[in-house]
PABA-117105 format. One record per residue (C-alpha): x, y, z; residue number from 0. Coordinates in steps of 0.5 Angstrom, whole numbers, plus 500, padded with zeros to 3 digits. Example, Ala and Ser with C-alpha at 12.3 -4.5 7.8 and 13.67 -1.06 7.14 Angstrom:
% PABA-117105
c1:525; c2:491; c3:516; k:0 .
c1:527; c2:498; c3:514; k:1 .
//
This chain:
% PABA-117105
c1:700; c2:300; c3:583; k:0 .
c1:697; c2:301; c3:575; k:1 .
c1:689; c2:302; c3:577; k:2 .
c1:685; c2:302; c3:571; k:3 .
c1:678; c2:300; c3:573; k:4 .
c1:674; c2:306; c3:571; k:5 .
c1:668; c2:308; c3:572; k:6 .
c1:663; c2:302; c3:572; k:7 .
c1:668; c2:300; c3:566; k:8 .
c1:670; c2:293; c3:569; k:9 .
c1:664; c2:292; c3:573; k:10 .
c1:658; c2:287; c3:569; k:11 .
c1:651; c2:287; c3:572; k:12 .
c1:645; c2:283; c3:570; k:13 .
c1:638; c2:286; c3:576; k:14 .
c1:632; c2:281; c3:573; k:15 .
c1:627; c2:285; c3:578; k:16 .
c1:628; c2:291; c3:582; k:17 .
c1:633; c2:290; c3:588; k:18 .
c1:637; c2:294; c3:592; k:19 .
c1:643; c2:291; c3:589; k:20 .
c1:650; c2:295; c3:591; k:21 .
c1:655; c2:294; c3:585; k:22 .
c1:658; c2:300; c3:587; k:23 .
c1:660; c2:298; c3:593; k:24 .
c1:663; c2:291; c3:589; k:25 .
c1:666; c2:296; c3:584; k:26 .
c1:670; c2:299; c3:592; k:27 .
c1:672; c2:293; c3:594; k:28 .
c1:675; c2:291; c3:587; k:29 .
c1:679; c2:298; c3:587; k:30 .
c1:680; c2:296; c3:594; k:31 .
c1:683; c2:289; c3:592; k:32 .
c1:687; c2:293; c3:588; k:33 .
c1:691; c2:298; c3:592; k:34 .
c1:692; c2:292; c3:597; k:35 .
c1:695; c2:287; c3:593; k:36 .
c1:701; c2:286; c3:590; k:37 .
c1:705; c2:291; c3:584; k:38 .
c1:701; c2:286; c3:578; k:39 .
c1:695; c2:282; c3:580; k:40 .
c1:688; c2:281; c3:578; k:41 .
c1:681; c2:279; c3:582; k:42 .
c1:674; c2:277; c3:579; k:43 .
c1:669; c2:277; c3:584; k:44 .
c1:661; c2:275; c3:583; k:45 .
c1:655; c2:277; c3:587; k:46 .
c1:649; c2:274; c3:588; k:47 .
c1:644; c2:279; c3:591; k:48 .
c1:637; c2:277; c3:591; k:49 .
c1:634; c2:278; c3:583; k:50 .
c1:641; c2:281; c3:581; k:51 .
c1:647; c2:279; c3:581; k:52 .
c1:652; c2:282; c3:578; k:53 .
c1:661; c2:281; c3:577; k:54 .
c1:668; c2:285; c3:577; k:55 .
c1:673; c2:284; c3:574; k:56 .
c1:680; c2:287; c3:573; k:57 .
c1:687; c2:285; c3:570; k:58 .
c1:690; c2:280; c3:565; k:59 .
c1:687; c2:274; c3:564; k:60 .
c1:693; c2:272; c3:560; k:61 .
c1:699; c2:277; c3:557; k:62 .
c1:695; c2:281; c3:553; k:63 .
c1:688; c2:278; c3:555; k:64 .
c1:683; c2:283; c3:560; k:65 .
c1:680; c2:279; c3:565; k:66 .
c1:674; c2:278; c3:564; k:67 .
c1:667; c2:274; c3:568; k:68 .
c1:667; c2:269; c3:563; k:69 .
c1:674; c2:266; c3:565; k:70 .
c1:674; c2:260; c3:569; k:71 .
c1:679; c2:259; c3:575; k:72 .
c1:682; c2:253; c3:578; k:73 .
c1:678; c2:253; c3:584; k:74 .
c1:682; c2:248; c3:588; k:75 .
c1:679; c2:247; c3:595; k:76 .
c1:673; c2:250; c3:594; k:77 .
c1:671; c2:243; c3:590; k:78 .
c1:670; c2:239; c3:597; k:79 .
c1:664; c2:242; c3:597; k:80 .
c1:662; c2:239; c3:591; k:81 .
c1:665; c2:232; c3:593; k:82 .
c1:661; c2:233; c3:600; k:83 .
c1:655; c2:234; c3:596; k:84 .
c1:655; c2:229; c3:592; k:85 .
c1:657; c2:224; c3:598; k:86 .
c1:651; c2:227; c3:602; k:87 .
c1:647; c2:225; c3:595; k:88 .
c1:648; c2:218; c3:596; k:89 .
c1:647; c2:219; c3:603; k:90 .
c1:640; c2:221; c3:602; k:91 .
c1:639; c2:216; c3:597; k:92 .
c1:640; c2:211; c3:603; k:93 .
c1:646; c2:209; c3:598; k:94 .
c1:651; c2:211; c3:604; k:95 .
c1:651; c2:212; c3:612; k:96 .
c1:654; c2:217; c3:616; k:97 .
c1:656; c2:212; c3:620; k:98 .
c1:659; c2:208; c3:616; k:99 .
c1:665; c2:206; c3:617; k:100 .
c1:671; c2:207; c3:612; k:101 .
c1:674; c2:200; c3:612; k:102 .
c1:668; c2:198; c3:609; k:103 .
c1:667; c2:203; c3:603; k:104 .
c1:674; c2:203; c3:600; k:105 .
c1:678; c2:198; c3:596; k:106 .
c1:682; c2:193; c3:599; k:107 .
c1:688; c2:196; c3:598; k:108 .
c1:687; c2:203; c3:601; k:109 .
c1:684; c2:200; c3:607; k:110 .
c1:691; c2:196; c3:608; k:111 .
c1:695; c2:202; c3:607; k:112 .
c1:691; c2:206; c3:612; k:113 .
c1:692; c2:200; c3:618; k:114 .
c1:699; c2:200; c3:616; k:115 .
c1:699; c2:206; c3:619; k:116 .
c1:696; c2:205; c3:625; k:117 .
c1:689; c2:208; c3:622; k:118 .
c1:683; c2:204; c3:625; k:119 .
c1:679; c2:204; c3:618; k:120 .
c1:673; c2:202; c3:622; k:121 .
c1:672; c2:207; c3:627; k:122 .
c1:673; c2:213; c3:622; k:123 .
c1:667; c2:213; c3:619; k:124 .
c1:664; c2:217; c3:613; k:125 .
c1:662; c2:224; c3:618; k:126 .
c1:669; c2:224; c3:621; k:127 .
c1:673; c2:224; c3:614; k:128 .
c1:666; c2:229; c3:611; k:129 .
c1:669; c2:234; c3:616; k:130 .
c1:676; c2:233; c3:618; k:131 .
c1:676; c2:229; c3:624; k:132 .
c1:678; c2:222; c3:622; k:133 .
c1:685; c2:224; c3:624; k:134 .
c1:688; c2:224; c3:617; k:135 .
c1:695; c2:226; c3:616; k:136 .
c1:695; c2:230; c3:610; k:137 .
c1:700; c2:229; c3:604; k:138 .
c1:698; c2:236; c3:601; k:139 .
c1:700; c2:240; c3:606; k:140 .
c1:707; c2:236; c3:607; k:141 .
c1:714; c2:240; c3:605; k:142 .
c1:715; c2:234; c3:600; k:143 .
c1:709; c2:234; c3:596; k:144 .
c1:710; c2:242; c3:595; k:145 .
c1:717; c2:241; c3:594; k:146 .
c1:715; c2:235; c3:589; k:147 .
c1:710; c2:240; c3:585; k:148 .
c1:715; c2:245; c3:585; k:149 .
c1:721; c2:241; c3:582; k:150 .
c1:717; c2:238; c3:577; k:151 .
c1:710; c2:241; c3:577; k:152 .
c1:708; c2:236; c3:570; k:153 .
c1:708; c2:230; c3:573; k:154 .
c1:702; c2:226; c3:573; k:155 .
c1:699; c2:224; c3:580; k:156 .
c1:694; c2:219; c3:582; k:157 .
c1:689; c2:217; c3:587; k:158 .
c1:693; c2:212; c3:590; k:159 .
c1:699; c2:216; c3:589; k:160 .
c1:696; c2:221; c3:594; k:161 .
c1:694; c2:216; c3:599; k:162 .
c1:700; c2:212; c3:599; k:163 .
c1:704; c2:220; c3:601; k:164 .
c1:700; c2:220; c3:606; k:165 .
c1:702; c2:215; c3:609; k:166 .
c1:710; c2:215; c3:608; k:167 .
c1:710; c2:222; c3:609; k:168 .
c1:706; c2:222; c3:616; k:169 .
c1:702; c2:219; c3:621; k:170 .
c1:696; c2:219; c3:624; k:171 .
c1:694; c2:226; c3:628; k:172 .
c1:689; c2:224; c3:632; k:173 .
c1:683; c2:219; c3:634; k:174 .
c1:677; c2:220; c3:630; k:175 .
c1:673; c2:225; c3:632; k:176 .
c1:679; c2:228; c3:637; k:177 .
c1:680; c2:234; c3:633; k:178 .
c1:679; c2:237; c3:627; k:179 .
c1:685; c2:236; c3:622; k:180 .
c1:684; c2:239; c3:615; k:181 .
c1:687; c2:233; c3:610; k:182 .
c1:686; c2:233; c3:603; k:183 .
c1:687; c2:225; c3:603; k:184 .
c1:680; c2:224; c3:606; k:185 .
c1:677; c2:228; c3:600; k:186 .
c1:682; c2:224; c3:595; k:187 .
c1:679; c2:218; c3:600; k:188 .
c1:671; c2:220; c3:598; k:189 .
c1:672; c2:221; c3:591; k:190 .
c1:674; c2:214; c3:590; k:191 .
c1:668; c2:212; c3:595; k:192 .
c1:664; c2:216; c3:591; k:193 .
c1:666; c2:212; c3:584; k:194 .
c1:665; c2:205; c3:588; k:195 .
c1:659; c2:208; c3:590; k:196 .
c1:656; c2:209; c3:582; k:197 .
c1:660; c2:206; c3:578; k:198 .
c1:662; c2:213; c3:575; k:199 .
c1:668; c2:217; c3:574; k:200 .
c1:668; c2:223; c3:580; k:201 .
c1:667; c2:228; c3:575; k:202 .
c1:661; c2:224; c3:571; k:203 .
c1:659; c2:222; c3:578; k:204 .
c1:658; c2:229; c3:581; k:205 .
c1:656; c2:232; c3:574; k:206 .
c1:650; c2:227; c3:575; k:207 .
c1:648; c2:227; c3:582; k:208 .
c1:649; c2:234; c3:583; k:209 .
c1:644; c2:236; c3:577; k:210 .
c1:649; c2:241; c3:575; k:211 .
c1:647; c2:241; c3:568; k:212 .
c1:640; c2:241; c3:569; k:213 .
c1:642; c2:248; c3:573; k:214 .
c1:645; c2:252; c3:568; k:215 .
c1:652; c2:251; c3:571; k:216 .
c1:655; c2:250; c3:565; k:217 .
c1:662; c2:254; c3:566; k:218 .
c1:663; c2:249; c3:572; k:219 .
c1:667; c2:243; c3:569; k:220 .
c1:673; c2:238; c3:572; k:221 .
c1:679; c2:240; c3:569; k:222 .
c1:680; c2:232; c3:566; k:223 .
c1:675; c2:226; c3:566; k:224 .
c1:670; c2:231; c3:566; k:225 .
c1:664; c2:229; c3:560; k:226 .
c1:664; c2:237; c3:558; k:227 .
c1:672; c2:240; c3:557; k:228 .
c1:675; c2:246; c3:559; k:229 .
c1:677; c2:252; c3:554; k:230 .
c1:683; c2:253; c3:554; k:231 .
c1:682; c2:261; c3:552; k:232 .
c1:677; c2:262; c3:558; k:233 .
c1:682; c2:259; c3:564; k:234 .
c1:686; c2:264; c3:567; k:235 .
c1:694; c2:264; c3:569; k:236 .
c1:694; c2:263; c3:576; k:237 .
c1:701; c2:264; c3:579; k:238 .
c1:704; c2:262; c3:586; k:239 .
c1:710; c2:265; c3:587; k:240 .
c1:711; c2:268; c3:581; k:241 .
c1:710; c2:262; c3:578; k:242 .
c1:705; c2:261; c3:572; k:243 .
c1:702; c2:255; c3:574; k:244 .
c1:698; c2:254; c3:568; k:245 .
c1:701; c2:248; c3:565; k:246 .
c1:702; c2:245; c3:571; k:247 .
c1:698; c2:238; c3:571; k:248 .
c1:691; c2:238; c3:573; k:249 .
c1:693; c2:232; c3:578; k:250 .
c1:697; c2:236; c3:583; k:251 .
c1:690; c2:237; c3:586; k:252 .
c1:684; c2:232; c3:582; k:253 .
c1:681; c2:227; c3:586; k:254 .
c1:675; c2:230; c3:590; k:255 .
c1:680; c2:234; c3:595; k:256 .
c1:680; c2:239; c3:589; k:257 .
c1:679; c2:237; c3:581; k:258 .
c1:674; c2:244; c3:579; k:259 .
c1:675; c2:249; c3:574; k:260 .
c1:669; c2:255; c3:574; k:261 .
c1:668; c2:262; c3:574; k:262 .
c1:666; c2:266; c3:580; k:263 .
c1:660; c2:267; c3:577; k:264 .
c1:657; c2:259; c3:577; k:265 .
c1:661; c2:258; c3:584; k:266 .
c1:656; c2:263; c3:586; k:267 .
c1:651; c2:261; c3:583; k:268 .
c1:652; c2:254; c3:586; k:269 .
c1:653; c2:256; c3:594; k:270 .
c1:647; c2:261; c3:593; k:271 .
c1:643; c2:254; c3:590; k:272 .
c1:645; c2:250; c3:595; k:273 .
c1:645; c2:254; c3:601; k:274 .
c1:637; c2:255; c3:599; k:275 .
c1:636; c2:248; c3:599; k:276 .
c1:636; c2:246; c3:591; k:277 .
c1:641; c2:241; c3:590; k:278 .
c1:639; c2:236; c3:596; k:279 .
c1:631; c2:233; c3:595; k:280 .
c1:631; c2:234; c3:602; k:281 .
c1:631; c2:239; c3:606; k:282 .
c1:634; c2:235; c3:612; k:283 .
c1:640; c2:234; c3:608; k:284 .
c1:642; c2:240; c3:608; k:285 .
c1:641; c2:242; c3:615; k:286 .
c1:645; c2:235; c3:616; k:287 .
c1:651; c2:239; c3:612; k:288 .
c1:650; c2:245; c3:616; k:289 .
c1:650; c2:242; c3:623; k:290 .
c1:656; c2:242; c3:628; k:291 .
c1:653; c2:237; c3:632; k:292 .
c1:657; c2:232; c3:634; k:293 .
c1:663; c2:235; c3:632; k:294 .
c1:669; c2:237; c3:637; k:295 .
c1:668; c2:244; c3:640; k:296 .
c1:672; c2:248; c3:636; k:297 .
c1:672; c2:245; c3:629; k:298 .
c1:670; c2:251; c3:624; k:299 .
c1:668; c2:246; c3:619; k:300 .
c1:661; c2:243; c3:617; k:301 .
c1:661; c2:237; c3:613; k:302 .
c1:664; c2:240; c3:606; k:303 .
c1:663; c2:247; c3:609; k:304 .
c1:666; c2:252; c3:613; k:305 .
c1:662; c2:256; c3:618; k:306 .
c1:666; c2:263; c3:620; k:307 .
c1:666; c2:269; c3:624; k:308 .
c1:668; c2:275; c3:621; k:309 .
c1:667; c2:280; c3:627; k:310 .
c1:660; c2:281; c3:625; k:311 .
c1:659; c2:278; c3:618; k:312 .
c1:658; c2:271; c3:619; k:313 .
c1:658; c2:267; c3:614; k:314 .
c1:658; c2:259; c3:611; k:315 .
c1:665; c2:258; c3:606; k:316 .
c1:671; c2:255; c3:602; k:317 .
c1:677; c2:258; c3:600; k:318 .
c1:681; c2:254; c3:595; k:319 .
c1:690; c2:254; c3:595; k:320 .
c1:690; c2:258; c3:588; k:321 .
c1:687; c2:264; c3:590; k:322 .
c1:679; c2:263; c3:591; k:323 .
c1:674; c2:264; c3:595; k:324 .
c1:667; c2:263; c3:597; k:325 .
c1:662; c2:267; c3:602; k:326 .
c1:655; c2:265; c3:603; k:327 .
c1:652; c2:271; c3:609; k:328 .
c1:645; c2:267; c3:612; k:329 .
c1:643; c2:274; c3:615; k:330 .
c1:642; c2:278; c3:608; k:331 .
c1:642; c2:272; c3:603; k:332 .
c1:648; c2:274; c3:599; k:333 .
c1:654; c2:270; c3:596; k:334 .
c1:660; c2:273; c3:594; k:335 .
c1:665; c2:268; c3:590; k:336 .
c1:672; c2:271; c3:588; k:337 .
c1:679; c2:269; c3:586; k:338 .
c1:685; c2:272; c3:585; k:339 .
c1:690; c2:271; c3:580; k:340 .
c1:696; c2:271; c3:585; k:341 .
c1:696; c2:265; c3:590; k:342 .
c1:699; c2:271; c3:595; k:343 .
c1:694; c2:276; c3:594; k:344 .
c1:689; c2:271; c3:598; k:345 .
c1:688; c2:275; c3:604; k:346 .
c1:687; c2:281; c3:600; k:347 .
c1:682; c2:277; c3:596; k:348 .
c1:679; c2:276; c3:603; k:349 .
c1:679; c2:282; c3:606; k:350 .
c1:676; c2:285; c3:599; k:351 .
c1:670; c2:280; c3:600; k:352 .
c1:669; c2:280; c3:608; k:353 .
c1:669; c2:288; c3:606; k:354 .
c1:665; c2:289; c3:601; k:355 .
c1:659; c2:284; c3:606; k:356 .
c1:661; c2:289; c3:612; k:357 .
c1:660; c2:295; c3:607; k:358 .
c1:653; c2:293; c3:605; k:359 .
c1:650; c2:295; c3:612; k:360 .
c1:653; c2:302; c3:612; k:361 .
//
């Protein structure tokens, strides 16, 4: 394993007041990172502490490009919390219910595909796709849409597309609200509401509701549809089984359940907003996100958000399938956003995260 972080030479850290910021300890659990992970890899990682925040970076961007905190990732399902948000936007606007039901804020069409399927669309409502308990199969998790992807990874998908798999490829997994069953459909399922809803594409739509301009989150873009682009130099290559997904067409994974590319730095920056209370007008909302009520008893997700427990660190969350990561710890108020640049060094991405968390306390 070739280890090049040096010192603080891979470390960027930005203290706007006095903190007690630790990026020494950031700069450990990158090399930690490292000596974990696979023979060639890299990792970025963005910490919000307070006033400071501050990033770590270490690997090749692209051959012969150093990774630095200004490129941007895929960040895959990270961006059902961005969907989810944006749905609870309009929830405050009394423009949508929780309680609605499904049959009544999806086209048509969509609507007879699903009850084809044996889906009851009017006692799913729009809680139980939020958080995974409509009793959606899921078609991203299904062997043909991996083998699909891999065989012509091109290809251009759409939103119908992903529905339609979803009901040739699987069946119902439960009554709605039995169970937690995490299906990217029922996001693909709230992109397309969002749009009946506004009247807007999903990237513009988001981009509006969720003021992520107005936030200085400029480094967070939809990779297609979007009213800002994507630069070419500033995305990573992001590899699965060896396999340089950088040319792989955006909508394998583009229609809510997926769709985002930012740095660590404004995913960070957006939890850390959101789980202040900056992105709703309603403090209301987001104890709406954040709450299990009514939610099977063992379901580990919110409406968007993962809850978890790392034995003593407890966080709020998302991961994403390419290697991105999310922490918010409620207890010291400090965010850590990460991603990997090898699908299979997610673990150690999380380890390195829930470490370097951990390790504030000694």
């Amino acid at each position: 394993m070739k280890v090049f972080l040096a010192g603080f030479a891979a470390l960027v850290m930005v203290v706007s007041s006095a903190v007690h910021a630790d990026p020494e300890k950031l700069a450990s659990a990158l090399a930690g990172a490292m000596e974990g992970a696979s023979d060639w890899t890299g990792f970025s990682f963005h910490v919000i502490e307070g006033d400071a925040h501050y990033s770590a970076v270490e690997g090749e961007a692209a051959p012969g490009t150093p990774l630095t905190p200004q490129h941007m990732f895929r960040i895959a399902s990270i961006t059902k919390t961005y969907t989810a948000a944006t749905i609870l936007r309009l929830v405050e606007t009394r423009e949508l219910a929780l309680s609605e039901p499904l049959s009544e804020m999806i086209r048509p069409s969509f609507d007879a595909l699903l009850r084809g399927d044996g889906y009851d669309t009017d006692a799913i409502t729009l809680k139980h796709v939020l958080s995974h308990t409509a009793g959606l199969f899921d078609h991203a998790q299904s062997p043909n849409f991996i083998s699909a992807i891999l065989k012509a990874p091109d290809t251009v998908w759409t939103r119908s597309e992903d529905i339609e798999a979803a009901v040739s490829w699987g069946d119902p997994v439960g009554a709605p609200g039995e169970k937690f069953f995490y299906s990217d459909t029922g996001y693909v399922l709230l992109g397309h509401i969002i749009e009946r809803i506004t009247g807007k594409p999903l990237p513009v739509a988001v981009r509006d509701l969720l003021r992520l301009d107005a936030h200085g989150l400029s480094d967070t873009v939809w990779e297609r549809g979007d009213s800002a682009t994507v630069p070419h130099a500033r995305r990573a290559h992001q590899f699965m089984a060896g396999r340089d997904t950088y040319g792989w067409d955006p909508s394998v994974d583009l229609f809510g359940g997926g769709g985002l590319v930012a740095t660590p730095r404004d995913v960070a920056r957006f939890y850390d907003l959101l789980l202040a209370g900056a992105i709703f007008d309603k403090p209301e909302t987001l104890a709406l996100m954040l709450s299990g009520d009514g939610l099977p008893e063992a379901s580990p997700y919110r409406l968007g958000i993962f809850e978890k427990d790392y034995g003593s660190v407890h966080v709020y969350e998302h991961g994403g399938f390419w290697g991105t990561l999310v922490l918010h710890e409620p207890a010291s108020g400090i965010t850590i956003a990460g991603a990997a640049l090898r699908q299979e060094d997610y673990r150690t991405l999380v380890q390195a995260m829930v470490g370097f968390l951990a390790g504030k306390r000694q």
